[in-house]
PABATOR-720530 format. One record per residue (C-alpha): residue number from 1; residue in three letters; z, y, x; chain. Coordinates in Angstrom, 3 decimals, decimal comma. Example, Ala and Ser with C-alpha at 12.3 -4.5 7.8 and 13.67 -1.06 7.14 Angstrom:
   resi   resn          w          v          u   chain
      1    ALA      7,800     -4,500     12,300       A
      2    SER      7,140     -1,060     13,670       A
END
This chain:
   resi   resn          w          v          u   chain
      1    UNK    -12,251     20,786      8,789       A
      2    UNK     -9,519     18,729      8,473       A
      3    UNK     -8,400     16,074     11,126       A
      4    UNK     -8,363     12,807      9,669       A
      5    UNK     -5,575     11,946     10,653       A
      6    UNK     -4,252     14,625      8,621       A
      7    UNK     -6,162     13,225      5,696       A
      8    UNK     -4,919      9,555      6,454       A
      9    UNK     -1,285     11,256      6,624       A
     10    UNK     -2,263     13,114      2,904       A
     11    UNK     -3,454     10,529      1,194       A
     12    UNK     -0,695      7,752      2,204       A
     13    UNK      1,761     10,205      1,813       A
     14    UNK      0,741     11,415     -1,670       A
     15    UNK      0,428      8,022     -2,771       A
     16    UNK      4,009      7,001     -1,436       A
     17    UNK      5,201     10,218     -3,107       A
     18    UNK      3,632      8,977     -6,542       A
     19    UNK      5,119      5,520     -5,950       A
     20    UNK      8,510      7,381     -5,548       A
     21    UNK      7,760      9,172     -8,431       A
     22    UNK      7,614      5,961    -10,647       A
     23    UNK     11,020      4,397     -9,247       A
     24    UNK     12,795      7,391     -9,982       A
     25    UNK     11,369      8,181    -13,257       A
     26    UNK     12,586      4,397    -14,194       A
     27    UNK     15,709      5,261    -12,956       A
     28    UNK     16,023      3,304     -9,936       A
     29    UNK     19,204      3,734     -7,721       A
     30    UNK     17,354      4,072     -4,698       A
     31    UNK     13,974      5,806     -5,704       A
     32    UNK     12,075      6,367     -2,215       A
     33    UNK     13,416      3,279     -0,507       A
     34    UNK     11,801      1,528     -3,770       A
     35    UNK      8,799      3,614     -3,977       A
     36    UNK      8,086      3,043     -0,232       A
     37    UNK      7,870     -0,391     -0,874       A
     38    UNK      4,899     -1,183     -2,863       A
     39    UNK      3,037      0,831     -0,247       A
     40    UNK      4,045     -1,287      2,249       A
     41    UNK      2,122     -3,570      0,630       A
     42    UNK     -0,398     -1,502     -0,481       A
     43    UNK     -0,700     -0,966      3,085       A
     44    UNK     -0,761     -4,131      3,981       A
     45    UNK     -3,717     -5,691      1,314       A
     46    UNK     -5,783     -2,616      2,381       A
     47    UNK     -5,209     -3,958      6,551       A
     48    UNK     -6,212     -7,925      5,242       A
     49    UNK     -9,120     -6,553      3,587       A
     50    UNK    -10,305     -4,938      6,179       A
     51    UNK     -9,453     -7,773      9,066       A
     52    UNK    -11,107    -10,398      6,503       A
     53    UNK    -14,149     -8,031      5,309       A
     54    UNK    -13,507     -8,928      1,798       A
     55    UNK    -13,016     -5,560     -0,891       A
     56    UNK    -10,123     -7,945     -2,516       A
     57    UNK     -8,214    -10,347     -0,586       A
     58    UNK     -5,592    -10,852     -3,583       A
     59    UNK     -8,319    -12,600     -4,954       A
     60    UNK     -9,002    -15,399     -2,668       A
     61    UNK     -6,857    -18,113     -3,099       A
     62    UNK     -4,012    -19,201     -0,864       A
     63    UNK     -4,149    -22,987      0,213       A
     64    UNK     -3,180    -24,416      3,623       A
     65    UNK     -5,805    -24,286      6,284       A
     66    UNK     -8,001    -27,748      6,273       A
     67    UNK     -7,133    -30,182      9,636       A
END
């Protein structure tokens, strides 16, 4: 059976790949650096859900904190 970090590595990877994909099929100058970057914040959203429990964090509303 696979390691999971192998299947961590798979699955970002493929979906970085697909991202890539998209860039260069619009015909973006610099396809992977552009591709790479919506997974960064894929990335990202899928760490704030996690740290805030919440299955969609895009969805709660950003205000400053109440004093």
């Amino acid at each position: 059976m696979p390691d999971v970090r192998e299947l961590v590595h798979h699955h970002k990877s493929g979906i970085a790949r697909q991202l890539t994909g998209i860039a260069a099929r619009a015909g973006a100058a610099g396809p992977e650096r552009l591709g790479r970057q919506p997974a960064v914040l894929l990335e990202g959203a899928t760490a704030l859900s996690t740290s805030l429990g919440s299955p969609c964090p895009r969805h709660v509303p950003l205000r400053p904190p109440a004093y």
